[in-house]
C-alpha positions in Angstrom: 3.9 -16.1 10.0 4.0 -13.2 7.8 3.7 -9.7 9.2 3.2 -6.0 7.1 4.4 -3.0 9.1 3.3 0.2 8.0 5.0 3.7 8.2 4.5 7.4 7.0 1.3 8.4 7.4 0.4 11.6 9.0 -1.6 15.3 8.7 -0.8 17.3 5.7 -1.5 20.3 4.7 -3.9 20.3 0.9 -0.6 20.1 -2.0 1.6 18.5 0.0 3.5 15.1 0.1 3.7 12.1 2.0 5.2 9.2 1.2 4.3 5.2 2.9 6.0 2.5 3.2 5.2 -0.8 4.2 7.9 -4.1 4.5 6.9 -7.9 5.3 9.0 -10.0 7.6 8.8 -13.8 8.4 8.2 -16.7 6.5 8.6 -15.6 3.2 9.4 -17.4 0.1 7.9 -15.2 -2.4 6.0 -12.1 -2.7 3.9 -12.4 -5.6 1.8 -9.0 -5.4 1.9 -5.7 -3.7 -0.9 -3.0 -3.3 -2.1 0.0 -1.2 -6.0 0.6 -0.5 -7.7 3.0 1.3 -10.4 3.5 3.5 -13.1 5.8 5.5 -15.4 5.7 7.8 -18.5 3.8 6.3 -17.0 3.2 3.0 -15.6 0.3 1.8 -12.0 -0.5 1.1 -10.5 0.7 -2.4 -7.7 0.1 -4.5 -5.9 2.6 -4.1 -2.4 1.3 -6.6 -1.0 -1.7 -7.2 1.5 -4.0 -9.3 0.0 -6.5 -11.8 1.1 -9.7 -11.9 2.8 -8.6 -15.0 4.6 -6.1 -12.9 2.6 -3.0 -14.4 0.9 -0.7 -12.3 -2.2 0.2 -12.0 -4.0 3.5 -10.7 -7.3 4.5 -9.1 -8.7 7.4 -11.6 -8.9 9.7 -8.5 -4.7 9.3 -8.0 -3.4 9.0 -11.4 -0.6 11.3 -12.0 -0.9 12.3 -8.3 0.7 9.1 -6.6 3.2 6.4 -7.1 3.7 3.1 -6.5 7.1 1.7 -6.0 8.6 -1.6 -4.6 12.6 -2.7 -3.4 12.3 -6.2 -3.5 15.2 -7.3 -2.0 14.0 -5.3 1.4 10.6 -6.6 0.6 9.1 -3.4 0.9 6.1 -1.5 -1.3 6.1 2.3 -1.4 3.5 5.0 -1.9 4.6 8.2 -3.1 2.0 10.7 -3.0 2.1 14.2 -4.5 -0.5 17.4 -4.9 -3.1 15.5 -1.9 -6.3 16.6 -1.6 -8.7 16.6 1.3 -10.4 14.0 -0.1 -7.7 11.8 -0.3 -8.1 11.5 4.0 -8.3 7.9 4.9 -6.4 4.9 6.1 -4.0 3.1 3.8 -3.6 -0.1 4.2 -1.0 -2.3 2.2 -1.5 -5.6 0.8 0.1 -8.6 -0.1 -0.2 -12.2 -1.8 2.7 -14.0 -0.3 3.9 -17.6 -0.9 4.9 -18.3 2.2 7.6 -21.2 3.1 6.9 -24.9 3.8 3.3 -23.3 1.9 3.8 -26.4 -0.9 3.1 -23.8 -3.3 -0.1 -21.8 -1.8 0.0 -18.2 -1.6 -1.8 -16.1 1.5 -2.8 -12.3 1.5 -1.7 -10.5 4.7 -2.9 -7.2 5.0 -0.7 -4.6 6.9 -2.3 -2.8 10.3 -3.4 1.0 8.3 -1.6 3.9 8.5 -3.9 7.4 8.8 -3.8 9.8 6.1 -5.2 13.3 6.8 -5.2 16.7 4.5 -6.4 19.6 5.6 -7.6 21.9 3.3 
């Protein structure tokens, strides 16, 4: 129905740069919010950035001033910039999305995309 394809993660050295994208593809009629989490073994999944329905963003403390959150919606596609990483910031990123999809008579569905793995060494 709705698929989220991930793309950029990788190994990186501490103070380096990577930057993830993600795009959704099928049924779409409207993509009505966009955000990256993360996650590591044993944790749960955090909020990581993401767009407010306003179209603000909003930052986990940990990444603010450190990563950025962009979209293209005409190629329906959320971004992750992220700057100055820190082993800590080792995980998978995942991307989400609420998505009205069509023939959906209004309802909107999250899809979440299939993780990417982040790793800094330090």
């Amino acid at each position: 129905q709705v698929q989220l394809v991930e793309s950029g993660g990788g190994l990186v050295q501490a103070g380096g740069s990577l930057r993830l994208s993600c795009t959704a593809s099928g049924s779409i009629f409207s993509i009505n919010a966009m955000g990256w989490y993360r996650q590591t073994p044993g944790k749960q999944r955090e909020l990581v950035a993401h767009f407010t329905v306003g179209g603000s963003t909003n930052y986990e403390d940990s990444v603010k001033g450190r990563f950025t959150i962009s979209r293209d919606n005409a190629k329906n596609t959320v971004y992750l910039q992220m700057n100055s990483l820190k082993p800590e910031d080792t995980a998978v990123y995942y991307c989400k999305m609420i998505v009205r999809t069509l023939g959906s008579r209004g309802y909107e569905y999250q899809f979440w995309g299939q993780g990417t793995q982040v790793t800094v060494s330090s």
